[in-house]
Chimera marker file (.cmm) of the C-alpha trace (Angstrom):
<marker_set name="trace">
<marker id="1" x="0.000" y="0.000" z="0.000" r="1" g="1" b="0" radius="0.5"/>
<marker id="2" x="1.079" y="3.291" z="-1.331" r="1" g="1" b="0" radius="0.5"/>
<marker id="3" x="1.296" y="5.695" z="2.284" r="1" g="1" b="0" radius="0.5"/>
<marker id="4" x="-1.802" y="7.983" z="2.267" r="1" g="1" b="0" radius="0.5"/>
<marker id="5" x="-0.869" y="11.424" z="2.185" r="1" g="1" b="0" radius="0.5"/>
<marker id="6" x="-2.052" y="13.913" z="4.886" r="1" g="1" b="0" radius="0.5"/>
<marker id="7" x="-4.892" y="15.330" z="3.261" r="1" g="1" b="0" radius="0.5"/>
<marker id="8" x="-6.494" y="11.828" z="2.992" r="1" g="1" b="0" radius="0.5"/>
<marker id="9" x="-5.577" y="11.040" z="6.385" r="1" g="1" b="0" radius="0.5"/>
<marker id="10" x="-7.380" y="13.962" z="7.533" r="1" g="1" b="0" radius="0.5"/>
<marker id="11" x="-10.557" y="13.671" z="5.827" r="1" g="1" b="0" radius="0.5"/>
<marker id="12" x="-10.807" y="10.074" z="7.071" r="1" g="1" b="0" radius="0.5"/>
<marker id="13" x="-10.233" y="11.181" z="10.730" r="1" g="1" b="0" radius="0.5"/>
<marker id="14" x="-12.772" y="13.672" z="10.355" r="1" g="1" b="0" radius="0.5"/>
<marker id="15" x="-15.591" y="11.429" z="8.729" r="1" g="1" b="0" radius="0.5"/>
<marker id="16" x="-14.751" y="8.204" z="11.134" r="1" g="1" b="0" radius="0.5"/>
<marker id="17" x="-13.342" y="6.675" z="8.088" r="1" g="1" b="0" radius="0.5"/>
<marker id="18" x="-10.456" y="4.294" z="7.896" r="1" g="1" b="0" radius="0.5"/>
<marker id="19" x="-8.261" y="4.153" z="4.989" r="1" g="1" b="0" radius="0.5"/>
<marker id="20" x="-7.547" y="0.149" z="3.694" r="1" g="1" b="0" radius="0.5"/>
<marker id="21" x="-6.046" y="-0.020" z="0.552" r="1" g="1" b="0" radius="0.5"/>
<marker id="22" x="-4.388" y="3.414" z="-1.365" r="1" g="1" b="0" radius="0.5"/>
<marker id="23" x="-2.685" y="2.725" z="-4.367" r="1" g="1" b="0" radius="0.5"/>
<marker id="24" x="-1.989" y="4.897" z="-7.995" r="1" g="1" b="0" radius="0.5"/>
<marker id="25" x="-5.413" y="3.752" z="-9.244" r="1" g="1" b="0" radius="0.5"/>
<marker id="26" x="-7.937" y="2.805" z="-6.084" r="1" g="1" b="0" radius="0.5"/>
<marker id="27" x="-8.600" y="4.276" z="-2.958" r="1" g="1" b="0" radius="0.5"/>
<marker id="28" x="-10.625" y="1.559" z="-0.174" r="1" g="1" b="0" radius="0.5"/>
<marker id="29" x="-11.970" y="2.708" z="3.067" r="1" g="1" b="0" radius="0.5"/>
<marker id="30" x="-13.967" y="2.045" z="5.538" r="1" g="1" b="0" radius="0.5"/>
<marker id="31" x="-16.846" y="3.570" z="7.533" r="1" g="1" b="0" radius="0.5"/>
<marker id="32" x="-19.427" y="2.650" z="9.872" r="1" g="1" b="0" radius="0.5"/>
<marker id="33" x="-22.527" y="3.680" z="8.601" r="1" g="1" b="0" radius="0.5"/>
<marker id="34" x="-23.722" y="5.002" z="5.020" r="1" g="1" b="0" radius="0.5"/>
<marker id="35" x="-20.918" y="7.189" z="3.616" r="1" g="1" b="0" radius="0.5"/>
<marker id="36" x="-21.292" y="10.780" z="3.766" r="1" g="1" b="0" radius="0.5"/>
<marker id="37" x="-21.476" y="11.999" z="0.274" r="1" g="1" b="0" radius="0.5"/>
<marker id="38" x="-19.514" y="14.801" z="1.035" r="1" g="1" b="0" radius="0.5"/>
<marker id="39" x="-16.915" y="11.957" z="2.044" r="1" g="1" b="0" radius="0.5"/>
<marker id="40" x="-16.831" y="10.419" z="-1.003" r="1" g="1" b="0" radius="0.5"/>
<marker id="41" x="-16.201" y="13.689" z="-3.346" r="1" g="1" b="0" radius="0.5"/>
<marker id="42" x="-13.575" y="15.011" z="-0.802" r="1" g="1" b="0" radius="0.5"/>
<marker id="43" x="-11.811" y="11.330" z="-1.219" r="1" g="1" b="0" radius="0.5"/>
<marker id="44" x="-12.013" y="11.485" z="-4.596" r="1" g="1" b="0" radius="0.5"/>
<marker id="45" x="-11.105" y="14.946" z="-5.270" r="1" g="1" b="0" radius="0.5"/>
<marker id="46" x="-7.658" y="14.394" z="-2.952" r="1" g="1" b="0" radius="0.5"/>
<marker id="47" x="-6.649" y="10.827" z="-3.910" r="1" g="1" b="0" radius="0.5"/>
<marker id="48" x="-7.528" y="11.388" z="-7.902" r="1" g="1" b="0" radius="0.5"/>
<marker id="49" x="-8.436" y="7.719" z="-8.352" r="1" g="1" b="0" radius="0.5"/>
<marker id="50" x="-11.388" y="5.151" z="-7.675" r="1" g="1" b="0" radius="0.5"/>
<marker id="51" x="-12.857" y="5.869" z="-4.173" r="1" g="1" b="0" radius="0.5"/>
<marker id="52" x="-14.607" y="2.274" z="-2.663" r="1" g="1" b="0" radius="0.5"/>
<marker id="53" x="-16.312" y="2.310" z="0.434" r="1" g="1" b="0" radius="0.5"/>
<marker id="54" x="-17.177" y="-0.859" z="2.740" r="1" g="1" b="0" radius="0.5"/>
<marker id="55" x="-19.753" y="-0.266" z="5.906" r="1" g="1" b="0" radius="0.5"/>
<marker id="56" x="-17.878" y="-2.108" z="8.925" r="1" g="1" b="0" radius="0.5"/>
<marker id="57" x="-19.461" y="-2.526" z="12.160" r="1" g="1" b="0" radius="0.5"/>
<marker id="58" x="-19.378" y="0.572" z="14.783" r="1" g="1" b="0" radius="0.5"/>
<marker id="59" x="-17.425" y="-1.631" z="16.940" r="1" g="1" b="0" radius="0.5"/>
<marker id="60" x="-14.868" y="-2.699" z="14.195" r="1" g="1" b="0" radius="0.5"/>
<marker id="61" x="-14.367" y="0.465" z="12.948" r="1" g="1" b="0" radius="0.5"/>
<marker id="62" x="-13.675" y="1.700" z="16.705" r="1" g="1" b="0" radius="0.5"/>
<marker id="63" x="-11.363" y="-1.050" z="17.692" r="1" g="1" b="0" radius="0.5"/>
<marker id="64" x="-9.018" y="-0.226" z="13.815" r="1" g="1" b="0" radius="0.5"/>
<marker id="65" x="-9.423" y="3.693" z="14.753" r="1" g="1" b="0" radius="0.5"/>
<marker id="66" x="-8.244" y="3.480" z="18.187" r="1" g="1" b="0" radius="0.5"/>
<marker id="67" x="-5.667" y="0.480" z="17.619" r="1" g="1" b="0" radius="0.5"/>
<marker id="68" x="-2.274" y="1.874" z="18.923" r="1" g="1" b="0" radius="0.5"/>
<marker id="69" x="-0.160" y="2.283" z="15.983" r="1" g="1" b="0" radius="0.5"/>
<marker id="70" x="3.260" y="0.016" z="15.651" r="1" g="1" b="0" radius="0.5"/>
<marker id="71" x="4.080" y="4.156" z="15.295" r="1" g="1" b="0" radius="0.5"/>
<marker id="72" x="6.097" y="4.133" z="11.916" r="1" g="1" b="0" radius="0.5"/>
<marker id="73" x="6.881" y="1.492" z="9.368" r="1" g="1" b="0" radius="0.5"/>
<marker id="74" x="9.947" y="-0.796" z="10.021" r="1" g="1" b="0" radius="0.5"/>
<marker id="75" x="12.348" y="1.481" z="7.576" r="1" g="1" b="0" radius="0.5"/>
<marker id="76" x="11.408" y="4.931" z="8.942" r="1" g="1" b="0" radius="0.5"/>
<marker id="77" x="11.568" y="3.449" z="12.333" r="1" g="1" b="0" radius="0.5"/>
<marker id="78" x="14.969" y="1.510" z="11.703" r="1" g="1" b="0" radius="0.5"/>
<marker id="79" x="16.394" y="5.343" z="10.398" r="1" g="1" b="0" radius="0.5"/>
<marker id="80" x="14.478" y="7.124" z="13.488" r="1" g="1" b="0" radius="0.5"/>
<marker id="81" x="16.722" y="4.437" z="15.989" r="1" g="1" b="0" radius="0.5"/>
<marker id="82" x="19.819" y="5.530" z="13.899" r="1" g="1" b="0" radius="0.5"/>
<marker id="83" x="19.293" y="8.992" z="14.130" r="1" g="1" b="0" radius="0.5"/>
<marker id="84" x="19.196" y="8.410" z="18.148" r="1" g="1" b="0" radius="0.5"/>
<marker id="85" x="22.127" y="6.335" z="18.248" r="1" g="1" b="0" radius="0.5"/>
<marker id="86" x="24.089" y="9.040" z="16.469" r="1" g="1" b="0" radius="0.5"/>
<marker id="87" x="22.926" y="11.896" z="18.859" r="1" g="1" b="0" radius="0.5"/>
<marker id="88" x="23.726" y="9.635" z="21.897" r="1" g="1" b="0" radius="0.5"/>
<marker id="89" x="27.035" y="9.137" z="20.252" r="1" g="1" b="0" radius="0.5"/>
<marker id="90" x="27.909" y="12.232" z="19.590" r="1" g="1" b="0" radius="0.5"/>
<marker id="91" x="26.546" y="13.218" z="23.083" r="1" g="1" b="0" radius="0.5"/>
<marker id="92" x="29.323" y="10.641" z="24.684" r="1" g="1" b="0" radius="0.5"/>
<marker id="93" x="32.108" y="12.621" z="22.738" r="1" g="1" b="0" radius="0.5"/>
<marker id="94" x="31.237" y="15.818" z="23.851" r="1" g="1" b="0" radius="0.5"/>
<marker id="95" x="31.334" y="14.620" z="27.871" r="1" g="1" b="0" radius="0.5"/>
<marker id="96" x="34.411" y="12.801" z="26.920" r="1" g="1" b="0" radius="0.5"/>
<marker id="97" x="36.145" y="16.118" z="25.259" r="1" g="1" b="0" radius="0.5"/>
<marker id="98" x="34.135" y="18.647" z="28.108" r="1" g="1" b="0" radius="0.5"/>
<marker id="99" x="32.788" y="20.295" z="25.621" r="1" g="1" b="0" radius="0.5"/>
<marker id="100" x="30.794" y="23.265" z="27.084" r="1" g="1" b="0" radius="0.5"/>
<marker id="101" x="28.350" y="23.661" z="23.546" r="1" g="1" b="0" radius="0.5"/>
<marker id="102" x="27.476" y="21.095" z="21.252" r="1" g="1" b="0" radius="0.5"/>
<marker id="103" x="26.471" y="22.640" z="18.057" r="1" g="1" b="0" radius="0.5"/>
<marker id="104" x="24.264" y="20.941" z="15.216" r="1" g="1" b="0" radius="0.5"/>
<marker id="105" x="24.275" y="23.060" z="12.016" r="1" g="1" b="0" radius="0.5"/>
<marker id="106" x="22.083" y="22.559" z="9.734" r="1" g="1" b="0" radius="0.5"/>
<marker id="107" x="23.967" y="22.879" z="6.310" r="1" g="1" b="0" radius="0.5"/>
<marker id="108" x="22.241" y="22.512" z="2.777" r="1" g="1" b="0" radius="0.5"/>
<marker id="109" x="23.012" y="18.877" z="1.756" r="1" g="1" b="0" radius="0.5"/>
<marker id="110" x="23.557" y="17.781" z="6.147" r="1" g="1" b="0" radius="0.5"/>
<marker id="111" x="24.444" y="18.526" z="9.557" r="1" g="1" b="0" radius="0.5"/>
<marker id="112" x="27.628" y="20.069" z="10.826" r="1" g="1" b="0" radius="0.5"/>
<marker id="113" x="28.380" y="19.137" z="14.137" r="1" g="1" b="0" radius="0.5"/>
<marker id="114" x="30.948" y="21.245" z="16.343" r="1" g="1" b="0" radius="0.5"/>
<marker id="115" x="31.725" y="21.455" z="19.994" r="1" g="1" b="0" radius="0.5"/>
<marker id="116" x="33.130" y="23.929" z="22.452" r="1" g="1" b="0" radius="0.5"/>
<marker id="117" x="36.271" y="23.332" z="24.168" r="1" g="1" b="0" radius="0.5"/>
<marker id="118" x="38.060" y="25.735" z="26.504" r="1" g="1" b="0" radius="0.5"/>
<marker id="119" x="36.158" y="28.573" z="24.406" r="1" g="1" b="0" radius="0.5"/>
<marker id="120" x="36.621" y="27.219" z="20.769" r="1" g="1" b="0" radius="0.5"/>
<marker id="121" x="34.282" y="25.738" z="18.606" r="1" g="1" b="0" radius="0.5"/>
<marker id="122" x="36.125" y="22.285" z="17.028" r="1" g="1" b="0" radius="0.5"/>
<marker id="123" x="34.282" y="20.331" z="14.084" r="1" g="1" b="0" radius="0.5"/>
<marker id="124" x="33.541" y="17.125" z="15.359" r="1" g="1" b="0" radius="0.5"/>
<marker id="125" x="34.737" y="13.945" z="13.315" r="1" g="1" b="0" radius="0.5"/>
<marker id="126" x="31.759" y="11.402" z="12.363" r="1" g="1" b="0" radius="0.5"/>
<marker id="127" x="31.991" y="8.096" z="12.143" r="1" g="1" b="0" radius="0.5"/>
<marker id="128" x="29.202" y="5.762" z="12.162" r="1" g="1" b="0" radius="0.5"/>
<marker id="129" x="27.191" y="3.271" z="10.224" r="1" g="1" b="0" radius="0.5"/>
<marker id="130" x="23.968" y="2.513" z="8.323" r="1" g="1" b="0" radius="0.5"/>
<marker id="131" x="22.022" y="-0.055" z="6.374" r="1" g="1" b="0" radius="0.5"/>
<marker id="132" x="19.476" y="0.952" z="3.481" r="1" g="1" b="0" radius="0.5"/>
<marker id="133" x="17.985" y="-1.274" z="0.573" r="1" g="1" b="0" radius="0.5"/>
<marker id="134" x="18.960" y="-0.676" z="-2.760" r="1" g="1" b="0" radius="0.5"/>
<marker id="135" x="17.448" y="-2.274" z="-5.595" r="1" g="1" b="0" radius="0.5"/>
<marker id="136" x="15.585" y="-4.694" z="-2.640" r="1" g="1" b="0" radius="0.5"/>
<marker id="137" x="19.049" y="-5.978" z="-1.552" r="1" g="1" b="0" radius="0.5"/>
<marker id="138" x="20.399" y="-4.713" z="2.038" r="1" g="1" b="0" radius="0.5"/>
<marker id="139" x="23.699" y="-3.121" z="1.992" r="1" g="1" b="0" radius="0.5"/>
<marker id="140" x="25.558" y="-1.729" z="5.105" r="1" g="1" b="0" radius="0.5"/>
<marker id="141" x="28.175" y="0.747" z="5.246" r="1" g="1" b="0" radius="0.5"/>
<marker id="142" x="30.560" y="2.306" z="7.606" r="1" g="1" b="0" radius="0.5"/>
<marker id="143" x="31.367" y="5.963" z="6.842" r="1" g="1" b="0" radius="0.5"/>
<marker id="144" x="34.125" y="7.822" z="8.886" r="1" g="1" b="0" radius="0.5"/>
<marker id="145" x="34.127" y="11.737" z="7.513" r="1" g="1" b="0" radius="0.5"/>
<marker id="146" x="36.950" y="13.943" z="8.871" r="1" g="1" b="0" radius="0.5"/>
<marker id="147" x="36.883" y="18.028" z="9.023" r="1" g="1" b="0" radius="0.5"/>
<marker id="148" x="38.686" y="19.683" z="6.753" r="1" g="1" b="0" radius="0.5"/>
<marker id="149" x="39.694" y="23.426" z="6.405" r="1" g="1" b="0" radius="0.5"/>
<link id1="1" id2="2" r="1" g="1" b="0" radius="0.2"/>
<link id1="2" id2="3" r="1" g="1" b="0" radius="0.2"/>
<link id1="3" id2="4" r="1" g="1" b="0" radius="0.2"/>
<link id1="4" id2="5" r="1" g="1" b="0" radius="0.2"/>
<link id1="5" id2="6" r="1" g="1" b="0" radius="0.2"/>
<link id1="6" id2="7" r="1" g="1" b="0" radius="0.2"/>
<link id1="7" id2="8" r="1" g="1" b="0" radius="0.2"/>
<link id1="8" id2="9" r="1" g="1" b="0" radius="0.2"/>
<link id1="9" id2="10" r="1" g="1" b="0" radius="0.2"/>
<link id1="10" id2="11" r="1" g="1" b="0" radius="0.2"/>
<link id1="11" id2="12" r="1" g="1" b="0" radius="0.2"/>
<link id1="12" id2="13" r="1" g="1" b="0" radius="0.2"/>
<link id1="13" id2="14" r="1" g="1" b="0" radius="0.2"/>
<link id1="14" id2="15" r="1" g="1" b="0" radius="0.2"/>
<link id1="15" id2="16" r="1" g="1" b="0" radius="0.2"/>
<link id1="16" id2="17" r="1" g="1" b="0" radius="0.2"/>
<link id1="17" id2="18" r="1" g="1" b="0" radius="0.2"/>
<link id1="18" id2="19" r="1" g="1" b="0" radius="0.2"/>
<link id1="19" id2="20" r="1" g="1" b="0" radius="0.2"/>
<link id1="20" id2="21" r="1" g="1" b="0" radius="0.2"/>
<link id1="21" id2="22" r="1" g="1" b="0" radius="0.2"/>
<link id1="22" id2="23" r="1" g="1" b="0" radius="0.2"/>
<link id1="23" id2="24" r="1" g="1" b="0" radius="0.2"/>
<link id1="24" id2="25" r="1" g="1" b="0" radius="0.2"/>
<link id1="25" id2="26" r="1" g="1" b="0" radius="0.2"/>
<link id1="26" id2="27" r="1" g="1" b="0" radius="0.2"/>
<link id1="27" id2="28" r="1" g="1" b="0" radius="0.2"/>
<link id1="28" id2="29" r="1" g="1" b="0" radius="0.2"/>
<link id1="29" id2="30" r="1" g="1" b="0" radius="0.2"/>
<link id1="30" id2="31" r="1" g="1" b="0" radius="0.2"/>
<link id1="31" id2="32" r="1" g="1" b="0" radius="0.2"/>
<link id1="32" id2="33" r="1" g="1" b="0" radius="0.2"/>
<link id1="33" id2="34" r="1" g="1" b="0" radius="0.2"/>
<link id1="34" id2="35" r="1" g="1" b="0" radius="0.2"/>
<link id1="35" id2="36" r="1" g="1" b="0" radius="0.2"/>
<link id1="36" id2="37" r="1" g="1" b="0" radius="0.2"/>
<link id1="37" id2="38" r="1" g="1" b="0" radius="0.2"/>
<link id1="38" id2="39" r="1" g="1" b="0" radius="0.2"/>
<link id1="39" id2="40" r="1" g="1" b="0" radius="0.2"/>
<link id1="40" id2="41" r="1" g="1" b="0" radius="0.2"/>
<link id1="41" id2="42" r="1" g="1" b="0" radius="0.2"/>
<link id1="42" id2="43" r="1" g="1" b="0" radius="0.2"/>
<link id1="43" id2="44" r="1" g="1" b="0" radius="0.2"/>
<link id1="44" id2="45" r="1" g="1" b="0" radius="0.2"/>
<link id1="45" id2="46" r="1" g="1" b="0" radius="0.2"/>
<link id1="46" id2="47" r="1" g="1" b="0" radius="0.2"/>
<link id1="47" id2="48" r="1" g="1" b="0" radius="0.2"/>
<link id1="48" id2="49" r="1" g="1" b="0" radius="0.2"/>
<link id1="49" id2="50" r="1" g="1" b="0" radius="0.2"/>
<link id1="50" id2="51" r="1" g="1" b="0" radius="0.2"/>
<link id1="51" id2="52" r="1" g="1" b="0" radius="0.2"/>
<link id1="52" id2="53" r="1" g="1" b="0" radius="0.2"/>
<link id1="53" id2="54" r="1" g="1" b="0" radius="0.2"/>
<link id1="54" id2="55" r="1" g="1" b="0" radius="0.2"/>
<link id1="55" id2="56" r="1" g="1" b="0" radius="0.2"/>
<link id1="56" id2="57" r="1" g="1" b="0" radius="0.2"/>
<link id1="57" id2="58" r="1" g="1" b="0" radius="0.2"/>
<link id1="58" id2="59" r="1" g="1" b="0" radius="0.2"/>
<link id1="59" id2="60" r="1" g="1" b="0" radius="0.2"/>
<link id1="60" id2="61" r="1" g="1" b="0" radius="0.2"/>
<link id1="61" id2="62" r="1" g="1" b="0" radius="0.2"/>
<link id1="62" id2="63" r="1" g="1" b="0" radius="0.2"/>
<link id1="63" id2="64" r="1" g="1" b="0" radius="0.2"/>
<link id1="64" id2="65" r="1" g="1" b="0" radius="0.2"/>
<link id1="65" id2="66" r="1" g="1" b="0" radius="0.2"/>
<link id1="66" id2="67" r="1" g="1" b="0" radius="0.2"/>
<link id1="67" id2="68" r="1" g="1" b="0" radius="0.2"/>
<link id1="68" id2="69" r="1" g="1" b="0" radius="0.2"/>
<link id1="69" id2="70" r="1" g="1" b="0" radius="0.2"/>
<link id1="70" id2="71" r="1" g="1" b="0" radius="0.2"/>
<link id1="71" id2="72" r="1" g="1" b="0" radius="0.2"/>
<link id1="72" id2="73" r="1" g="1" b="0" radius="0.2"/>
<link id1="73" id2="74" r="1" g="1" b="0" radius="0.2"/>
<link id1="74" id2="75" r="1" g="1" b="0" radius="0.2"/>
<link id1="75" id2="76" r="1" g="1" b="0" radius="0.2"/>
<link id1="76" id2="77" r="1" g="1" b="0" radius="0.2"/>
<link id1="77" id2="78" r="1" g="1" b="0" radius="0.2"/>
<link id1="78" id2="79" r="1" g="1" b="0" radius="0.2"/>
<link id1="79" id2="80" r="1" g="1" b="0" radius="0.2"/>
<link id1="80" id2="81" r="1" g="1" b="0" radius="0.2"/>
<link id1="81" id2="82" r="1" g="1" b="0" radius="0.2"/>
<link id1="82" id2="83" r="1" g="1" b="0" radius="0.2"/>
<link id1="83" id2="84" r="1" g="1" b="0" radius="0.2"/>
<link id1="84" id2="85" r="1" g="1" b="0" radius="0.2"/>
<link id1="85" id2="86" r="1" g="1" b="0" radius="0.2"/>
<link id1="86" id2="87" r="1" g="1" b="0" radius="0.2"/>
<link id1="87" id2="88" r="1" g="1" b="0" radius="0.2"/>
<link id1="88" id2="89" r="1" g="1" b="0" radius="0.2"/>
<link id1="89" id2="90" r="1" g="1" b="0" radius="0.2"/>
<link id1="90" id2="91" r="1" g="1" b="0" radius="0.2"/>
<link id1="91" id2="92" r="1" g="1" b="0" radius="0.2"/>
<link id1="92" id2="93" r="1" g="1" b="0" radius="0.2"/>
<link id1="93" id2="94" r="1" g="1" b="0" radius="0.2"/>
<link id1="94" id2="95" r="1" g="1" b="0" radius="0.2"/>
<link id1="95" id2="96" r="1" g="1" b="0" radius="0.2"/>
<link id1="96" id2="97" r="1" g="1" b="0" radius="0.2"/>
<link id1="97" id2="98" r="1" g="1" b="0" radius="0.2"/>
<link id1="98" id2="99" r="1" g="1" b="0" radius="0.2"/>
<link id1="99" id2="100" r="1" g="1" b="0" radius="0.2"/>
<link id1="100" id2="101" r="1" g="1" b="0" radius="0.2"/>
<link id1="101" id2="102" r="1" g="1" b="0" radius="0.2"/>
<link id1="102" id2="103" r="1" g="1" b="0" radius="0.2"/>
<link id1="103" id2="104" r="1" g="1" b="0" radius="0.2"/>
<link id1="104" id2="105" r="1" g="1" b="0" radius="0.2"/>
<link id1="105" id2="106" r="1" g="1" b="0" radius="0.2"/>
<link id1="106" id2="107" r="1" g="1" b="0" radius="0.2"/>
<link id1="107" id2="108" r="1" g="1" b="0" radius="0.2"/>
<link id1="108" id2="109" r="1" g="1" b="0" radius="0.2"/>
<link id1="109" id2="110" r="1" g="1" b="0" radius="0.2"/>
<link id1="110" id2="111" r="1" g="1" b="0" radius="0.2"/>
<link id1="111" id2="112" r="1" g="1" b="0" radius="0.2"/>
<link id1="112" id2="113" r="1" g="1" b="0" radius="0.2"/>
<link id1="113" id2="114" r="1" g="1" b="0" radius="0.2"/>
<link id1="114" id2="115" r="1" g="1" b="0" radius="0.2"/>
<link id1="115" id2="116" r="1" g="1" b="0" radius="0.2"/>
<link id1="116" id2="117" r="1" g="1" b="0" radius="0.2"/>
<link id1="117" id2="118" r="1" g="1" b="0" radius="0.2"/>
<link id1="118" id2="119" r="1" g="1" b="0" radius="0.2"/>
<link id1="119" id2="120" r="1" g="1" b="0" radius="0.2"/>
<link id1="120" id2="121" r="1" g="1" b="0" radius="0.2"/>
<link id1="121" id2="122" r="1" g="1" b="0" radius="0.2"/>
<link id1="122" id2="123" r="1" g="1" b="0" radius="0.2"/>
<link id1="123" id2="124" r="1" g="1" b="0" radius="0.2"/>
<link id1="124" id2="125" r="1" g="1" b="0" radius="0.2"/>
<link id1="125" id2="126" r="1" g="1" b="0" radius="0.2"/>
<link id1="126" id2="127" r="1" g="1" b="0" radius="0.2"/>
<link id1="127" id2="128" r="1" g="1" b="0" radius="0.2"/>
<link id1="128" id2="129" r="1" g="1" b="0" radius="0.2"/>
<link id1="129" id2="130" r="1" g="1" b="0" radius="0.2"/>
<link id1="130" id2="131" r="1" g="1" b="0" radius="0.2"/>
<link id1="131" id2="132" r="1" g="1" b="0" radius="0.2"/>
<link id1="132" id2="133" r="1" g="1" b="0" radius="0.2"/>
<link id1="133" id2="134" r="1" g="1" b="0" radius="0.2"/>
<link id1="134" id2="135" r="1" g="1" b="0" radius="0.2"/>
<link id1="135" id2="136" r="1" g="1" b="0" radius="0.2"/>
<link id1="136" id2="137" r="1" g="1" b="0" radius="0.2"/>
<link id1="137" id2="138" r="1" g="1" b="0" radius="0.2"/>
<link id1="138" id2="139" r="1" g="1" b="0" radius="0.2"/>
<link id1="139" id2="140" r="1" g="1" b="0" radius="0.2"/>
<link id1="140" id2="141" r="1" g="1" b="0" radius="0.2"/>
<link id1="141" id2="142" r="1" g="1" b="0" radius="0.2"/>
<link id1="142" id2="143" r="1" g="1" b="0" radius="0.2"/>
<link id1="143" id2="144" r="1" g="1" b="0" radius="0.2"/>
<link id1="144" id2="145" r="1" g="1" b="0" radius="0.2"/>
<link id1="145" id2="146" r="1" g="1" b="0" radius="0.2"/>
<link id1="146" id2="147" r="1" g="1" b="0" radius="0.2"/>
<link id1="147" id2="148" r="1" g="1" b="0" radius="0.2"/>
<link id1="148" id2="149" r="1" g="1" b="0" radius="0.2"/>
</marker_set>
């Protein structure tokens, strides 16, 4: 299933709907009791495809809406754990060093980290690792960057 974007999401939390299949060419939800017609033009209008609706039982429909999500799909959570273990890492540096700041900078195409020692701001050396699928084969890497000036 394609991932619904935020426009459909909202419509079907405002109408009690739940979305069940979203792809390039159908849209499937589901809704307790005789769709709202103003539902179905809204869905159509946002996901420009086929809208299909099934009626579910009240107490169906309550148990999916109120289900406690698995909170983000195995990838985005995989790169979400990642992102933590980096912070936490480069955390651990800057206690090691007694670095006063930490800095993140946001740059254009990444992050520039630097911390604070005795007054001056040092760029901070990154090394790490990551996994991502390419072409539905897993490859992991180890990347070690170093400043330069």
């Amino acid at each position: 299933m394609d991932k619904p974007n935020s426009a459909l999401q909202a419509l079907c939390a405002r109408y009690q709907a739940v979305i069940l299949h979203h792809d390039a060419t159908q849209l499937r939800v589901a809704v307790a009791d005789a769709p709202d017609p103003l539902l179905l033009e809204a869905l159509q209008f946002a996901s420009q495809c086929a809208v299909e609706v099934e009626c579910w039982p009240a107490a169906r429909l309550e148990q999916l809406l109120h289900q406690p999500e698995s909170s983000a799909p195995p990838r985005e959570q995989a790169s979400a754990e990642s992102a933590i273990h980096a912070v936490d890492q480069i955390l651990r540096q800057a206690i090691q060093r007694r670095a006063s700041d930490v800095h993140f900078e946001p740059q254009r195409h990444g992050l520039r980290v630097r911390l604070r020692i005795n007054g001056v701001l040092h760029p901070l050396p990154q090394d790490g690792q990551f996994s991502l699928e390419m072409d539905d084969k897993p490859a992991a890497f180890r990347l070690s960057t170093l400043p330069v000036s």
